[in-house]
C-alpha positions as CSV (number, residue, x, y, z in Angstrom):
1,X,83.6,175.1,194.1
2,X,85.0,172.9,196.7
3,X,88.5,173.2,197.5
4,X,90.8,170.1,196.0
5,X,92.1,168.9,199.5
6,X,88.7,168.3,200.6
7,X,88.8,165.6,198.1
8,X,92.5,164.3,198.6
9,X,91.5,164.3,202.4
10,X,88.8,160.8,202.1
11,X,90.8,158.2,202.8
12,X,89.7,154.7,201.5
13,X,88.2,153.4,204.4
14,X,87.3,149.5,205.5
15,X,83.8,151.0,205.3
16,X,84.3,152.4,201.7
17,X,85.6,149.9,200.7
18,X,83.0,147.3,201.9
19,X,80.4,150.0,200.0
20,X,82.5,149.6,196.6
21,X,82.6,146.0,197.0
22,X,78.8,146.0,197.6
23,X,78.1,148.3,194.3
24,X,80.0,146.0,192.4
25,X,78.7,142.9,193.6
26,X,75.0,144.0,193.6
27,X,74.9,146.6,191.0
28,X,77.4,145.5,188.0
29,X,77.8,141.8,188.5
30,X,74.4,140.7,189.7
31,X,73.5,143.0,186.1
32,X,75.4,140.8,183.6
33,X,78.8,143.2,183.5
34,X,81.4,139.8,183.4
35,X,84.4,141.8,181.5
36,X,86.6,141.3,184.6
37,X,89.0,143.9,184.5
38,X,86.1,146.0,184.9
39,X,85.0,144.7,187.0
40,X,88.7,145.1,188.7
41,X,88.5,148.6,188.2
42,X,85.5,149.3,190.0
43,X,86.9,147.7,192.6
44,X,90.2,149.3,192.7
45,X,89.0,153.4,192.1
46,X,87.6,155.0,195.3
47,X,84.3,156.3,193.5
48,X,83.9,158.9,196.6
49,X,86.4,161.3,195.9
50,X,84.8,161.8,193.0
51,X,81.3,163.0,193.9
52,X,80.4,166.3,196.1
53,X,80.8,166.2,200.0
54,X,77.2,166.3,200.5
55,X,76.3,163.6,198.6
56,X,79.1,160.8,200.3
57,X,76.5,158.7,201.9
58,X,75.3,158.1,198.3
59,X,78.4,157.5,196.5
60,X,78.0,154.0,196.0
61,X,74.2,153.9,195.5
62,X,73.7,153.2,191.7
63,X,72.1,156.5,190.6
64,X,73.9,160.1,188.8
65,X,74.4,162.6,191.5
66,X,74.9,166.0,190.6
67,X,78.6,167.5,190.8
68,X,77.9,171.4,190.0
69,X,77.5,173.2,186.8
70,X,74.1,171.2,185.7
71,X,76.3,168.3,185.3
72,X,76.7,164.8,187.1
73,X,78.8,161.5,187.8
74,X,76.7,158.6,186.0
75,X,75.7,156.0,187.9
76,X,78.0,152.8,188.7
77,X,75.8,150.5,186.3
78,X,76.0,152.5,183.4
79,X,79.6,153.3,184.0
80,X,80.3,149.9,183.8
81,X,78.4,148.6,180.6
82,X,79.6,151.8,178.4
83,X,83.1,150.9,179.9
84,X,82.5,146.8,178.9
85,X,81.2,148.0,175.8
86,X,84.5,149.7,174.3
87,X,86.3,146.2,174.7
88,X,89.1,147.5,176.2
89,X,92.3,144.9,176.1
90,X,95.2,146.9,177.3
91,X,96.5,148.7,174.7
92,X,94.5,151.0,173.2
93,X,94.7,155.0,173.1
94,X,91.0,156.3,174.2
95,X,89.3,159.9,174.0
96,X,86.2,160.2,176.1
97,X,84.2,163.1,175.7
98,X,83.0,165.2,178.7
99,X,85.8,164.5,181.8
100,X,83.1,165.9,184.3
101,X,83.5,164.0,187.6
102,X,87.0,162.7,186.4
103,X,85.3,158.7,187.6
104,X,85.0,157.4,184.3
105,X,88.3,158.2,183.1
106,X,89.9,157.2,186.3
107,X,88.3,153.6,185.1
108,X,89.5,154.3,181.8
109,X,93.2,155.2,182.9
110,X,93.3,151.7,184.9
111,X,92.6,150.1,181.2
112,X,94.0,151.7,178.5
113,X,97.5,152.2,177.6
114,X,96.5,156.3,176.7
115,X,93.2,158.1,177.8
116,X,92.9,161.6,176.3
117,X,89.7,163.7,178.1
118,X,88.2,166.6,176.7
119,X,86.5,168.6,179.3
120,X,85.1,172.1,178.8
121,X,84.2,173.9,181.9
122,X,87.2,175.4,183.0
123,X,86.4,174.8,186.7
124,X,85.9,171.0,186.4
125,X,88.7,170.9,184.2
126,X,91.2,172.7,186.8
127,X,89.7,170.0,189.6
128,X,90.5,167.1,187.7
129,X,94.2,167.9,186.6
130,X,94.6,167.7,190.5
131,X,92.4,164.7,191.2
132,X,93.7,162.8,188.1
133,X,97.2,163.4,188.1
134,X,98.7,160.1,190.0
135,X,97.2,158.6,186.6
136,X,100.6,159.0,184.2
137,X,98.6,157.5,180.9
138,X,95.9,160.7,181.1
139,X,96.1,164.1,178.6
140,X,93.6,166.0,179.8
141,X,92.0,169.2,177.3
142,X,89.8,172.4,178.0
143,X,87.7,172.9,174.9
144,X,84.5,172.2,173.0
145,X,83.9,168.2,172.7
146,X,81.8,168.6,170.1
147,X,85.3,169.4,167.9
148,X,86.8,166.2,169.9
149,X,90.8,166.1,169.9
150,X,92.2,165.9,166.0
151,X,95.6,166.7,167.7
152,X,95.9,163.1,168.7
153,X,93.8,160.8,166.4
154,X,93.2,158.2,165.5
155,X,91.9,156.5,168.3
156,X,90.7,152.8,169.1
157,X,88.3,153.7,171.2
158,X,86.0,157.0,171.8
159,X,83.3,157.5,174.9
160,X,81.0,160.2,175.0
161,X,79.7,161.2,178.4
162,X,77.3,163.2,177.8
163,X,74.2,163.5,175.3
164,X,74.7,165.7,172.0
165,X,71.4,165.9,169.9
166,X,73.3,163.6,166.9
167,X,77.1,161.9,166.6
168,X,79.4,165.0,165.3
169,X,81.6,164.0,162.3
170,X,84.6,164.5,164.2
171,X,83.8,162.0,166.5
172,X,83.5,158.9,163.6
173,X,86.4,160.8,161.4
174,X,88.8,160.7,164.6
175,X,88.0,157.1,165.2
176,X,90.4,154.4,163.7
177,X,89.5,152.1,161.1
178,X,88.4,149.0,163.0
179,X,87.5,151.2,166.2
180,X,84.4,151.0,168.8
181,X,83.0,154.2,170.4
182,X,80.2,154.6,172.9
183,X,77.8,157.7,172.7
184,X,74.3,158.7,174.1
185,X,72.2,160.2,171.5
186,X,69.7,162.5,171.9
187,X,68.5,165.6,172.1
188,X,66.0,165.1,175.0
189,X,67.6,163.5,178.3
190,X,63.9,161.7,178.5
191,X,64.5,160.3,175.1
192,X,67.8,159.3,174.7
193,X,69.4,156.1,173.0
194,X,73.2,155.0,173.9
195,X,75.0,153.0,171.1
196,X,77.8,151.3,170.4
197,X,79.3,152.5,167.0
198,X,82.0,150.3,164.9
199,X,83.9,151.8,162.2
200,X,84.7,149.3,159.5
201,X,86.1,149.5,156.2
202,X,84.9,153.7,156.5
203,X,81.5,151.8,157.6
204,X,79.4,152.8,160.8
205,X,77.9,149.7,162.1
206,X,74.9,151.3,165.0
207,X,73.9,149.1,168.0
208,X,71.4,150.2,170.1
209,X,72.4,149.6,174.2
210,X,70.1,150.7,175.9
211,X,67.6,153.8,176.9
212,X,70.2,156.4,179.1
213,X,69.3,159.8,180.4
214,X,72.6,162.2,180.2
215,X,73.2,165.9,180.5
216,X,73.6,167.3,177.0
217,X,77.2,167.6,175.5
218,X,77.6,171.3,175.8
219,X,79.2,173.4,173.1
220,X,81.1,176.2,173.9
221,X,78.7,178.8,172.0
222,X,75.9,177.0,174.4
223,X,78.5,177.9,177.7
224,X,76.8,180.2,180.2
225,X,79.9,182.5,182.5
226,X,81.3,180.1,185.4
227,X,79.6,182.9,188.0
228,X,76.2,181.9,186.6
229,X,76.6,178.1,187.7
């Protein structure tokens, strides 16, 4: 595991931040992503502190790049429609599902009035408390995603960040009447669908997004020992 400073030690250079202006130009606007304050947020959070040292020259390319523990940091694209997709205004209390790189809920954090993050390797977990904690509006969890974060529910908005095999009950019961959440489904990463999932009236409305390829959501009975990773 890498040692926190090496990450608090990139500074946001002129040429980093050409790069971010580049992915967001070429990769979310030139796309069709038009929500503008996420578009903002891309601009604003420094996507390289977030991804391994030996993968910097890449951090703005759009593609996943892997961040330890068979698990990655998606790519900018698809960070930006699942974040566009939620409808985020500036007021709402979000749980995302699977903190991993701790990019996605940076983005989040610069949106929502409350992000909650439910991580549960203990390793990435420990990382992001450090990387994260400028952000005031972030509650960060180590446990099973799968069980989500009753504690704190209802919430207006829920994304999952990584694939389980179907949507877990706790996910739609934790949502809040009127909410929008954002999940990849599938069991397979070749075969997986994402959707956007409004709960009205105790109804789930499903639209499909878009074919995604994510690590699985791991459960905590499917966790292999930290020294195995």
């Amino acid at each position: 595991m890498k040692k926190i400073n090496d990450y608090y030690s990139r500074e946001d250079t002129k040429e980093y931040r050409l790069m971010r202006e580049n992915m967001v130009k070429e990769q979310i606007i030139s796309r069709g992503i038009i929500d503008k304050r996420v578009i903002n947020a891309l601009m604003k959070v420094p996507r390289h502190i977030f991804v391994e040292k030996a993968y910097l020259n890449s951090a703005y390319d759009n593609m996943p790049l892997p961040i330890g523990h068979g698990q990655t940091i998606s790519q900018p694209y698809i960070v930006a429609l699942m974040t566009e997709s939620l409808e985020i205004t500036g007021n709402e209390k979000v749980l995302e599902i699977g903190t991993g790189s701790g990019y996605q809920v940076a983005i989040l954090a610069e949106l929502a009035k409350e992000v909650y993050t439910v991580e549960l390797i203990t390793s990435l977990y420990n990382r992001n408390k450090e990387l994260l904690k400028r952000y005031k509006n972030i509650k960060m969890s180590n446990h099973d995603g799968y069980l989500g974060w009753k504690e704190h529910a209802p919430y207006d908005r829920i994304i999952v960040t990584a694939a389980p095999g179907y949507i877990p009950d706790a996910f739609t019961e934790q949502l809040k009447e009127g909410g929008i959440m954002v999940i990849p489904v599938g069991s397979s990463s070749w075969s997986q669908t994402l959707y956007k999932i409004i709960k009205k009236r105790n109804n789930i409305k499903k639209i499909r997004l878009c074919d995604v390829a994510f690590v699985p959501l791991t459960r905590a009975s499917d966790k292999r020992p930290e020294w195995f990773n």
